[in-house]
C-alpha positions in Angstrom: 17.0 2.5 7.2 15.4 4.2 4.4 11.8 5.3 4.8 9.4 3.9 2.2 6.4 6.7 1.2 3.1 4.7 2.6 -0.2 4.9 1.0 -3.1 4.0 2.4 -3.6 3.8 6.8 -3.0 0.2 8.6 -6.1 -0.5 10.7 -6.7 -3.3 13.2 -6.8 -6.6 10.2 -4.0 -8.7 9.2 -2.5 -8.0 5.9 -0.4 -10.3 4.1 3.0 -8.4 3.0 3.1 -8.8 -1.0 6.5 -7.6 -2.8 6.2 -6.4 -6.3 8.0 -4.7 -9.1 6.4 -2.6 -11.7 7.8 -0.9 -14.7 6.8 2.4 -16.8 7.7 3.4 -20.1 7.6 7.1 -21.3 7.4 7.8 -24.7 7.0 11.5 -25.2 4.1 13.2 -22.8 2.6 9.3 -22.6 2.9 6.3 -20.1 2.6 3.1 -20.8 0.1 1.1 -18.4 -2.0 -2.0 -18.1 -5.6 -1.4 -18.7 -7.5 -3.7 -17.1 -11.5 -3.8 -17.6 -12.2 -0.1 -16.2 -9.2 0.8 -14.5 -5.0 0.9 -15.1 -2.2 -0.3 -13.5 1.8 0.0 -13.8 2.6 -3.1 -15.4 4.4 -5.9 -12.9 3.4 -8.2 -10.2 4.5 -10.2 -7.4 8.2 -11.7 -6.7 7.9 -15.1 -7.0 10.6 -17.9 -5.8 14.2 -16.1 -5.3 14.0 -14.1 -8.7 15.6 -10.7 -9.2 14.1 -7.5 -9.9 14.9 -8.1 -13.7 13.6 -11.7 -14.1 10.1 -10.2 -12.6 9.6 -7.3 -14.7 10.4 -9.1 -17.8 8.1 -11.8 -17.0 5.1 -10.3 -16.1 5.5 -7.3 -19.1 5.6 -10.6 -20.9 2.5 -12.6 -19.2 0.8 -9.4 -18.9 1.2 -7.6 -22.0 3.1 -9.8 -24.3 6.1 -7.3 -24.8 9.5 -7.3 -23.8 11.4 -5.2 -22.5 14.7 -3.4 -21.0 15.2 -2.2 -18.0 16.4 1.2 -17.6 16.8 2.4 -13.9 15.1 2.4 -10.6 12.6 5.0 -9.5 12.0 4.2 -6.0 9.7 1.9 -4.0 6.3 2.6 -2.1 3.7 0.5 0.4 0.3 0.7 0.3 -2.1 -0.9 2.7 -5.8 -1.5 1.5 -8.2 -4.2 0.7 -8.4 -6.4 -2.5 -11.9 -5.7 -4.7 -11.3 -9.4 -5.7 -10.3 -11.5 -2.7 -11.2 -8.9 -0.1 -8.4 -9.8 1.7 -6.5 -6.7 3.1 -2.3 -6.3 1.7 0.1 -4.7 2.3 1.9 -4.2 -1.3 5.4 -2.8 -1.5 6.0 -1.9 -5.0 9.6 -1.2 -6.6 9.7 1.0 -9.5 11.3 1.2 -12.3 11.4 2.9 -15.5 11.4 0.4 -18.9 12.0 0.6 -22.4 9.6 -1.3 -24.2 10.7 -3.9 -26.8 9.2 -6.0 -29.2 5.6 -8.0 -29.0 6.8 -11.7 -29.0 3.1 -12.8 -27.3 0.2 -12.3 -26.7 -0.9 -11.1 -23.0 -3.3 -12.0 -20.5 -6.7 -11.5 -22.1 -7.9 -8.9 -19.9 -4.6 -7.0 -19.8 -4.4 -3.8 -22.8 -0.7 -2.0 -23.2 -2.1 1.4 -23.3 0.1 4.6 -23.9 -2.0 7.5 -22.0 -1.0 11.1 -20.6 -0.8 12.1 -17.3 -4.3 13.7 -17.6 -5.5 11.0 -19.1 -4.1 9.2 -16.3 -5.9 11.3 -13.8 -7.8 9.3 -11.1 -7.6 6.8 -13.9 -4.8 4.6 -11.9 -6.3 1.2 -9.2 -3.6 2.0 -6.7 -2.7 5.0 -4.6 1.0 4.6 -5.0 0.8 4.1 -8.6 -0.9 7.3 -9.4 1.6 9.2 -7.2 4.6 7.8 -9.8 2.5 8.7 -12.5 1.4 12.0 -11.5 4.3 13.8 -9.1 7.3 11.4 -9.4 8.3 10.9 -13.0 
């Protein structure tokens, strides 16, 4: 069994396991992220039903952001444990990487959701999650 890179330390609560995939594009020295309201996050969500990888990515880069895209190849995958800001509920997220080419704008996005193309210092303590930063910053 392969050991998944962990973020974050389990205490005592119950989390509910959430599986996600989340894709980066590099264009140059920048990375393309969701800004949402004062933070950023890789763009992806949560599996839902029995789709693949693929059929995830694609449809939240296009509920998200409103792009398409292309998948290129997979990084690797990371858990975090923490607490939701939101819900407040604790999670235990495991988050498959990978990196994206990004196509053409065919919509328009959640509302609250900005394609942004930063640098990794402009990245810097800029990311929500943990494991997100740690692809941003030492893996790609």
């Amino acid at each position: 069994m392969v050991e998944i890179k962990t973020f974050g330390k389990k205490t005592r609560h119950h989390y509910i396991k959430r599986e996600g995939v989340y894709g980066v594009a590099i264009k140059g020295d920048l990375y393309a992220v969701a800004g949402v309201r004062d933070t950023h996050f890789l763009v992806g969500g949560g599996l839902e039903d029995n789709e693949s990888h693929e059929e995830c990515l694609k449809r939240e880069f296009l509920e998200e952001v409103g792009h398409s895209i292309e998948l290129l190849e997979y990084v690797d995958v990371f858990r975090e444990f923490g607490q939701s800001f939101r819900s407040k509920r604790y999670y235990e997220l495991i988050g498959y990487v990978y990196r994206v080419k990004i196509k053409d704008c065919i919509a328009l996005g959640e509302a609250d959701h900005t394609l942004k193309w930063m640098t990794k210092d402009e990245l810097k303590n800029q990311m929500a999650l943990s494991y997100q930063a740690h692809v941003i910053q030492e893996v790609l």
